[in-house]
Backbone as CSV, one residue per row, in Angstrom:
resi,resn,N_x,N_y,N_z,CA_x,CA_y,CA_z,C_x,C_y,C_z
1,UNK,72.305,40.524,-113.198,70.892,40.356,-112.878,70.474,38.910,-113.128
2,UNK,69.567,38.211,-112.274,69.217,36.968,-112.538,68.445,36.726,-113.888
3,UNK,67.836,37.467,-114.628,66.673,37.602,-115.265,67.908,36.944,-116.925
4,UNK,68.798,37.952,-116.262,70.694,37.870,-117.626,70.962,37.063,-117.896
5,UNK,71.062,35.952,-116.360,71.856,34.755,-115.884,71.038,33.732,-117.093
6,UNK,69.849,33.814,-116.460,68.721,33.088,-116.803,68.536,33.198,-118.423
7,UNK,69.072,34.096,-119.432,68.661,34.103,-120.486,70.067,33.154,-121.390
8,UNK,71.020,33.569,-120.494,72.692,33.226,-121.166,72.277,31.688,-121.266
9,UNK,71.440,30.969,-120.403,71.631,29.552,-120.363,70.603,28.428,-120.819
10,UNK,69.997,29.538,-121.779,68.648,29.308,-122.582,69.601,28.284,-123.917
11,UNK,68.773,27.268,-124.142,68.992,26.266,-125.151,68.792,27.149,-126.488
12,UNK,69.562,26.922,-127.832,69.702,27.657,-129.180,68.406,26.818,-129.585
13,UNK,67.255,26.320,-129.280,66.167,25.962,-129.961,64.410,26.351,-129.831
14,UNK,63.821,25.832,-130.724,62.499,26.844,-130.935,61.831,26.478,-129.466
15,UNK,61.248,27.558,-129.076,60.419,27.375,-128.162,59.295,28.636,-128.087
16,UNK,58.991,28.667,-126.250,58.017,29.909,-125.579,58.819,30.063,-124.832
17,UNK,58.887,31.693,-124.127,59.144,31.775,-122.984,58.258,32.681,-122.238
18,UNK,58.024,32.448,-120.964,57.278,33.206,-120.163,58.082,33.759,-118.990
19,UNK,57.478,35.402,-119.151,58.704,36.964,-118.151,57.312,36.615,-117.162
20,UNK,58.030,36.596,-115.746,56.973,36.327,-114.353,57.099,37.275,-113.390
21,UNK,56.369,38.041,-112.782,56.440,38.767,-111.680,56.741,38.129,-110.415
22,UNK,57.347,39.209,-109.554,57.547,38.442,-108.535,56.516,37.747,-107.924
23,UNK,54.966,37.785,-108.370,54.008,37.010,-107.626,53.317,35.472,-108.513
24,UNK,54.890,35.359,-109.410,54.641,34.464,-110.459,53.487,34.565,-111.426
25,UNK,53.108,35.849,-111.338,52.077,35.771,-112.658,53.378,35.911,-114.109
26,UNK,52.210,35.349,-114.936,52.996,35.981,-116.653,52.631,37.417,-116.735
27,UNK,53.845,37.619,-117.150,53.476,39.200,-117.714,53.953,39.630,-119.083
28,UNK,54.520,38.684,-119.554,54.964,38.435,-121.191,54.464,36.777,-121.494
29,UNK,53.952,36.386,-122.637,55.026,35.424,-123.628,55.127,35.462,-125.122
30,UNK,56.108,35.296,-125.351,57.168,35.222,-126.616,57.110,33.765,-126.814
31,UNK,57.515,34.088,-128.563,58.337,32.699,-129.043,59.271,32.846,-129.595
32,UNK,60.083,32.416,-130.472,61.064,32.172,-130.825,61.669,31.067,-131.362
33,UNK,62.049,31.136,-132.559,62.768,29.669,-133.297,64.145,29.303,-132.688
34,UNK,64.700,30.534,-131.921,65.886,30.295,-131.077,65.985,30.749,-129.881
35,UNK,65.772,30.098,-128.682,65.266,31.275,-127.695,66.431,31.966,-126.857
36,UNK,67.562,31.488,-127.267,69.016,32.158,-126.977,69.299,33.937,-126.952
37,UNK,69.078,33.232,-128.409,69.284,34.274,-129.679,68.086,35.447,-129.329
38,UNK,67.200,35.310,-129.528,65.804,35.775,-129.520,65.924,36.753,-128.152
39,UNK,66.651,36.510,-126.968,65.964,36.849,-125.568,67.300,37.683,-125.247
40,UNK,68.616,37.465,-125.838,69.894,38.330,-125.843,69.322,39.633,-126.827
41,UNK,68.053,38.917,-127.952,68.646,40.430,-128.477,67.521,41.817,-127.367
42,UNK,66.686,40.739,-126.811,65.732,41.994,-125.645,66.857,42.429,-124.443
43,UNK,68.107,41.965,-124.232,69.076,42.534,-123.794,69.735,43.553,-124.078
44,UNK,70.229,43.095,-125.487,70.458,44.470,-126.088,69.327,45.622,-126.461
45,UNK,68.020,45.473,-126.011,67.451,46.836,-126.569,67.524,47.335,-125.410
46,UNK,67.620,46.678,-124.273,67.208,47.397,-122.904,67.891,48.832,-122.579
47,UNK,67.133,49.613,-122.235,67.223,50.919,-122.324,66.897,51.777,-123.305
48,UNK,66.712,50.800,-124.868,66.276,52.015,-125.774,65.389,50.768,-126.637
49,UNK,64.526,50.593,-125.666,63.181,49.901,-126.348,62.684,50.195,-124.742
50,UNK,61.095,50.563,-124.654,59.719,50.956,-123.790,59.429,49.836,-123.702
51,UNK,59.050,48.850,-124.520,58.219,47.594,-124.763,59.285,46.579,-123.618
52,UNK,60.890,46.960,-123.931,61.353,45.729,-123.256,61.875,46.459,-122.150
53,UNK,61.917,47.140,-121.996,62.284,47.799,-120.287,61.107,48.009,-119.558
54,UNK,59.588,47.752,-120.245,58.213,47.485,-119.353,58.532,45.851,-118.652
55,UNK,59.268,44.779,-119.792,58.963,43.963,-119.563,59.993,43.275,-118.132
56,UNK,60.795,44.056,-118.357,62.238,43.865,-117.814,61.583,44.001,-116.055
57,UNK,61.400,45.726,-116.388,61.398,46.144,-114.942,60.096,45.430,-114.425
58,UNK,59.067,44.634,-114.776,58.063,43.928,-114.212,58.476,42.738,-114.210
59,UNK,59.351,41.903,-113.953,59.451,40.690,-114.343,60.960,40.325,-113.128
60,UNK,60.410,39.245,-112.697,61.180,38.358,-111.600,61.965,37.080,-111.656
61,UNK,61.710,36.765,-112.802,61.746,35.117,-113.331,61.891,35.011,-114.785
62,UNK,62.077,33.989,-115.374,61.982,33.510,-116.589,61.477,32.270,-117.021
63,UNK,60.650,31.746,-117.505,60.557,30.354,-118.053,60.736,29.904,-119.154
64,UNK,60.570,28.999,-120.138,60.495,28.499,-121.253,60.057,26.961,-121.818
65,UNK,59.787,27.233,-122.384,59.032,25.648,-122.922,59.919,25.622,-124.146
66,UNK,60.595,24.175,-124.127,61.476,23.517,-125.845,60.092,23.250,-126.416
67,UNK,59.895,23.467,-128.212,59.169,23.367,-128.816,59.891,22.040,-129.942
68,UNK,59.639,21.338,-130.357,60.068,20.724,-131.753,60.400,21.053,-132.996
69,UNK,59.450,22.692,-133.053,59.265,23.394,-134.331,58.926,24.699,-134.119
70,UNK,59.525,25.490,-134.886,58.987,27.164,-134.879,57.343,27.195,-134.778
71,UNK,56.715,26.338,-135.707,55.528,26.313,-136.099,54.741,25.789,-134.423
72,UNK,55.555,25.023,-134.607,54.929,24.677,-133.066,54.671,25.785,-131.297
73,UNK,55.720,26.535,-131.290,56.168,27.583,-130.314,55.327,28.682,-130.945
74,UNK,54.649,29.119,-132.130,53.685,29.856,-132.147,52.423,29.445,-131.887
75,UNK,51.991,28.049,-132.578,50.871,27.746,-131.777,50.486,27.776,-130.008
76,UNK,51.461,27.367,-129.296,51.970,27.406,-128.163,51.735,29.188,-127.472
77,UNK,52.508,29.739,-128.055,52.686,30.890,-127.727,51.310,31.536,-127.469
78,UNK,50.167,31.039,-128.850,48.565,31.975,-128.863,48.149,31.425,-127.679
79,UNK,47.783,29.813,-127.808,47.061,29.567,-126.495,48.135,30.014,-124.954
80,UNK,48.795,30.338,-124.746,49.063,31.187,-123.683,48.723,32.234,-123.164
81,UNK,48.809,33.196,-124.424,48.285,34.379,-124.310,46.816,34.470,-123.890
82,UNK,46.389,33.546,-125.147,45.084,33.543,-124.975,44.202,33.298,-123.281
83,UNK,45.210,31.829,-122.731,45.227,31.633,-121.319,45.478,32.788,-120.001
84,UNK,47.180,33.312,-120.183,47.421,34.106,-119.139,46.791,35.777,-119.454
85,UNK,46.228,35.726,-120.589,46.219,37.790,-120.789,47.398,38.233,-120.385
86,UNK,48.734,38.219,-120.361,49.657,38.612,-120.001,49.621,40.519,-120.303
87,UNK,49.725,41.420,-118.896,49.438,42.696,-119.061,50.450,43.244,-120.074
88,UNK,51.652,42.839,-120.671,52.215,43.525,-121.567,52.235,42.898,-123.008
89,UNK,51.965,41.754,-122.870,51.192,41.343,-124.376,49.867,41.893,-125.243
């Protein structure tokens, strides 16, 4: 799946990432101090996590923003939310 491809080749550092519908809206964002790490393990729940097989089966794309700092990728992360209302956030 592209969504797989797209996570395997995610940088081991803090960031955001934003899950996009096919009409490029957000429909997640996350942070993460590792966004590798962090987005393999919503791989492994898939199928026995609701939360990440909502996010899975709505979602077309992937993005991410490198952060400098954990601290930083949460600040990041609110004003997004706060911005997109993302429907599964």
């Amino acid at each position: 799946e592209q969504l797989i491809s797209s996570i395997k080749k995610l940088p081991s550092t803090p960031g955001v990432y934003l899950f996009k519908d096919e009409h490029d809206q957000v429909v997640y964002v996350g942070k993460a101090k590792n966004l590798k790490n962090r987005l393999l393990q919503y791989v492994g729940r898939q199928g026995t996590d609701i939360k990440v097989d909502t996010i899975f089966d709505a979602s077309a794309s992937l993005e991410h923003i490198v952060t400098p700092t954990e601290l930083e990728a949460m600040l990041l992360e609110a004003q997004l939310i706060k911005s997109y209302q993302p429907v599964c956030n």
